[in-house]
C-alpha positions as a printed NumPy array, in Angstrom:
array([[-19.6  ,  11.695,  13.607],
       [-16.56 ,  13.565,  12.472],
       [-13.957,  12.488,   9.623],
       [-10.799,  12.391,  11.957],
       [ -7.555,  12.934,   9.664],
       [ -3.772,  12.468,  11.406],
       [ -0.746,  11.079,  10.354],
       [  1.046,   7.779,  10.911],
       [  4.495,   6.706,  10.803],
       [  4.909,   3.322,  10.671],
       [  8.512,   1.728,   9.376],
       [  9.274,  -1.531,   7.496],
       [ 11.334,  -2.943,   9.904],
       [ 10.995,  -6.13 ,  12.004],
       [  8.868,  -9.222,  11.629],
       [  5.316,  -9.139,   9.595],
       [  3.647,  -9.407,  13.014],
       [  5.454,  -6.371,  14.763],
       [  4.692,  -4.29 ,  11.94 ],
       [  0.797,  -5.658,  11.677],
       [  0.531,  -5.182,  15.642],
       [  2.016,  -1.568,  15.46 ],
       [ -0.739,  -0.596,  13.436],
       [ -3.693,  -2.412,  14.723],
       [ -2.398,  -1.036,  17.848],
       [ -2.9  ,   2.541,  15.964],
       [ -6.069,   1.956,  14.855],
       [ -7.106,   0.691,  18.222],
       [ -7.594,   3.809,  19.151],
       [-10.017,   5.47 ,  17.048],
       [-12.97 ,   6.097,  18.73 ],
       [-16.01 ,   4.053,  18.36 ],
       [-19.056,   4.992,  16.157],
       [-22.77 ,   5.362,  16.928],
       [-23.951,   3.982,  13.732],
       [-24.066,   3.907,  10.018],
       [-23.269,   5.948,   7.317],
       [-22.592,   9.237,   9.219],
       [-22.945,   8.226,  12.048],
       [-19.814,   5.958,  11.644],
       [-16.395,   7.084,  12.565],
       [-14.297,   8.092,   9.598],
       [-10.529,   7.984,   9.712],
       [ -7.455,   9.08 ,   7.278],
       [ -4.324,   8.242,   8.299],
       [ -1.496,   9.537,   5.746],
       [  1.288,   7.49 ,   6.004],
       [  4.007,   8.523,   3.602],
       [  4.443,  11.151,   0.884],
       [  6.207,  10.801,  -2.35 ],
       [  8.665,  13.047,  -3.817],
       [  6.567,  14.809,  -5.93 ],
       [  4.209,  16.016,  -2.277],
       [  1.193,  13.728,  -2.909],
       [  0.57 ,  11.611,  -0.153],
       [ -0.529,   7.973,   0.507],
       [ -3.663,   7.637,   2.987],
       [ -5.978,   4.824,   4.473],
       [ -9.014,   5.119,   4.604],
       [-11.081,   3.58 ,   7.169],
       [-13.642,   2.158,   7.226],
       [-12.5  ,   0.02 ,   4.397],
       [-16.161,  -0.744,   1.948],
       [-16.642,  -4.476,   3.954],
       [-16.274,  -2.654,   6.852],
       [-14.522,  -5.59 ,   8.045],
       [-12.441,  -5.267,  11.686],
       [ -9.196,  -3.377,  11.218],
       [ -9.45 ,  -3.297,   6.919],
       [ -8.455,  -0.014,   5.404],
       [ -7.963,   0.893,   1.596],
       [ -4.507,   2.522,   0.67 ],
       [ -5.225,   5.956,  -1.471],
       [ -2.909,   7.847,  -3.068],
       [ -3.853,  11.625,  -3.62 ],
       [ -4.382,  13.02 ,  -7.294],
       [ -4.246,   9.736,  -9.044],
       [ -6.669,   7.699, -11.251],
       [ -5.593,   3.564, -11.132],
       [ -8.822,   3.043, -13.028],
       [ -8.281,   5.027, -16.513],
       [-10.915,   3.147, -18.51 ],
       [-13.862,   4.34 , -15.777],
       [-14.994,   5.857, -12.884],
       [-12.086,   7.436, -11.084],
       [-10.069,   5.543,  -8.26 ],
       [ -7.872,   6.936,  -5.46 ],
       [ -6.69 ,   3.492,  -4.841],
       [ -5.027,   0.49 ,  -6.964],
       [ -5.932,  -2.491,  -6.722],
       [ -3.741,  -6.084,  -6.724],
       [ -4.537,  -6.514, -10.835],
       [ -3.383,  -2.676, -11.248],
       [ -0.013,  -2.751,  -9.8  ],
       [  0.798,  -6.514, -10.993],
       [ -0.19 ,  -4.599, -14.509],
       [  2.136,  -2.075, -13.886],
       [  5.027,  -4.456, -13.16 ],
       [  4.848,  -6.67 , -15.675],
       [  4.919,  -3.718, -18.244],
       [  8.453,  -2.028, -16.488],
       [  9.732,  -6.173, -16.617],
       [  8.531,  -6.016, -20.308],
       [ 10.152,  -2.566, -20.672],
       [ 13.651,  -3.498, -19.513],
       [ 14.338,  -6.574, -17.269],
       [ 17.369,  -5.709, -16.457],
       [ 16.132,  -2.414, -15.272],
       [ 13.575,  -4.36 , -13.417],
       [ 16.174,  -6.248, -11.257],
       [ 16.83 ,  -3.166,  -8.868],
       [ 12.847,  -2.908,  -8.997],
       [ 12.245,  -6.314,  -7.722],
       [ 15.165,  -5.739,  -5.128],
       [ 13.521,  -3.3  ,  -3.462],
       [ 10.475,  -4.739,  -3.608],
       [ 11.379,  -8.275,  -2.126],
       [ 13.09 ,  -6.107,   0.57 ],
       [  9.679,  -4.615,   1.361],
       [  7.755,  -8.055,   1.184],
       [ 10.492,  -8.981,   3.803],
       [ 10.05 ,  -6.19 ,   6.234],
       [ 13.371,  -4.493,   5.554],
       [ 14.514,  -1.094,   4.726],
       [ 14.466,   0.639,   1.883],
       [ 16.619,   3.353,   0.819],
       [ 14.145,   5.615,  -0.868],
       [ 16.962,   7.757,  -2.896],
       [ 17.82 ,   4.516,  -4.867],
       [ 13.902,   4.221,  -6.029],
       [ 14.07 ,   7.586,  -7.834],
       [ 17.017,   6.645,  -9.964],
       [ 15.014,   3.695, -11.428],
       [ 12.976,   5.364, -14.051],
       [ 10.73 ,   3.311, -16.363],
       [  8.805,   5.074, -19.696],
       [  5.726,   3.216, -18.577],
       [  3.527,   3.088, -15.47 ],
       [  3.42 ,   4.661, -12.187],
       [  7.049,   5.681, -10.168],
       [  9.16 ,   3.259,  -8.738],
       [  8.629,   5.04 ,  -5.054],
       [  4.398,   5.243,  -5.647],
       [  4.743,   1.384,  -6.04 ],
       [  7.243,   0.118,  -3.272],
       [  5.629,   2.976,  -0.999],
       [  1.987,   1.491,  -1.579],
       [  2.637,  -2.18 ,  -1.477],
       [  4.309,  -1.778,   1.479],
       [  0.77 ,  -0.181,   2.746],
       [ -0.746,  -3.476,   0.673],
       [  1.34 ,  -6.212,   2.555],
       [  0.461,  -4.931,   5.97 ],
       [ -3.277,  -4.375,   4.671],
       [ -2.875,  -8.242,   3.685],
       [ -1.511,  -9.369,   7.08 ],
       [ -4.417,  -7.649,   8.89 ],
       [ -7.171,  -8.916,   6.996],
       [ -5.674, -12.593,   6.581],
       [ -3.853, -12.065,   9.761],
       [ -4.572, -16.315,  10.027],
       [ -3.894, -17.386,   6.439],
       [ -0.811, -16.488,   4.499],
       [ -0.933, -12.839,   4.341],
       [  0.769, -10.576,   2.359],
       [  2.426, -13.639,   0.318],
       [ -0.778, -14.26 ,  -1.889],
       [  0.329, -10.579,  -3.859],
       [  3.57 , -11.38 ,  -2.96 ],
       [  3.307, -14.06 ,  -5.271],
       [  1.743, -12.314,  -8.318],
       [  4.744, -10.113,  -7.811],
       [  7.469, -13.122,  -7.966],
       [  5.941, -14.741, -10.885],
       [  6.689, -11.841, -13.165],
       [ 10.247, -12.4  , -13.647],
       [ 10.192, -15.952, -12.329]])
């Protein structure tokens, strides 16, 4: 089967379920596989690119191969410096990440937060503000609200009947909190 690779736009806007059906809806339409391993069908979407040109993907299948799961890649990056390389962070790597920029300079990490409750609440986000927020430590302000966006609506898909994108939600609130 071949790797398909095409973009998606999907915005922030609107209620957890809008966004979460826009992009099952998406994904609806890949076309089936005959099998597994390669003879499963392989999809990339990219969804957004940072400033610096590297992009943030899904990849699907996700490794449960569970329904509409996909992982959320960004290219050139390693979220796993102690071993074997990873394209994608995980929950523990960007709660990490936050708690050293709150560490760094809490007040700093007010306007962080701010844009990051707006994307946990499906609103939109300025991305010119992100670049002006600038920690010493960590990964860019825009990688993070840019990928946990892609993490929330991964959350709402997979626990589409439980709560969601509020269990990292509230890793994220208990930082400053």
């Amino acid at each position: 089967m071949p790797h398909y690779e095409l973009n998606l736009h999907i915005n922030n806007i609107g209620s957890r379920n809008d966004i979460r059906m826009k992009v099952v809806n998406e994904l609806s339409k890949e076309e089936p596989g005959k099998g597994k391993n390669e003879l499963a069908s392989k999809y990339t979407y990219y969804v957004e690119t940072l400033n610096d040109n590297r992009r943030i993907y899904l990849r699907r299948p996700a490794f449960l191969h569970n329904g509409f799961d996909f992982v959320v890649c960004v290219e050139d990056i390693n979220f796993n410096s102690s071993g074997r390389r990873r394209d994608y962070p995980t929950h523990d790597n960007i709660l990490d990440d936050l708690k050293q920029k709150y560490q760094e300079d809490p007040e700093k990490y007010k306007y962080l937060y701010t844009a990051l409750y707006a994307t946990y609440d499906c609103l939109y986000i300025d991305p010119e503000p992100l670049n002006s927020i600038v920690f010493k430590s960590g990964f860019s302000c825009e990688l993070l609200v840019k990928t946990l966006k892609w993490l929330f609506i991964e959350q709402d898909i997979r626990y589409w009947n439980y709560s969601g994108r509020d269990m990292l939600w509230s890793g994220i609130y208990s930082i400053n909190h």
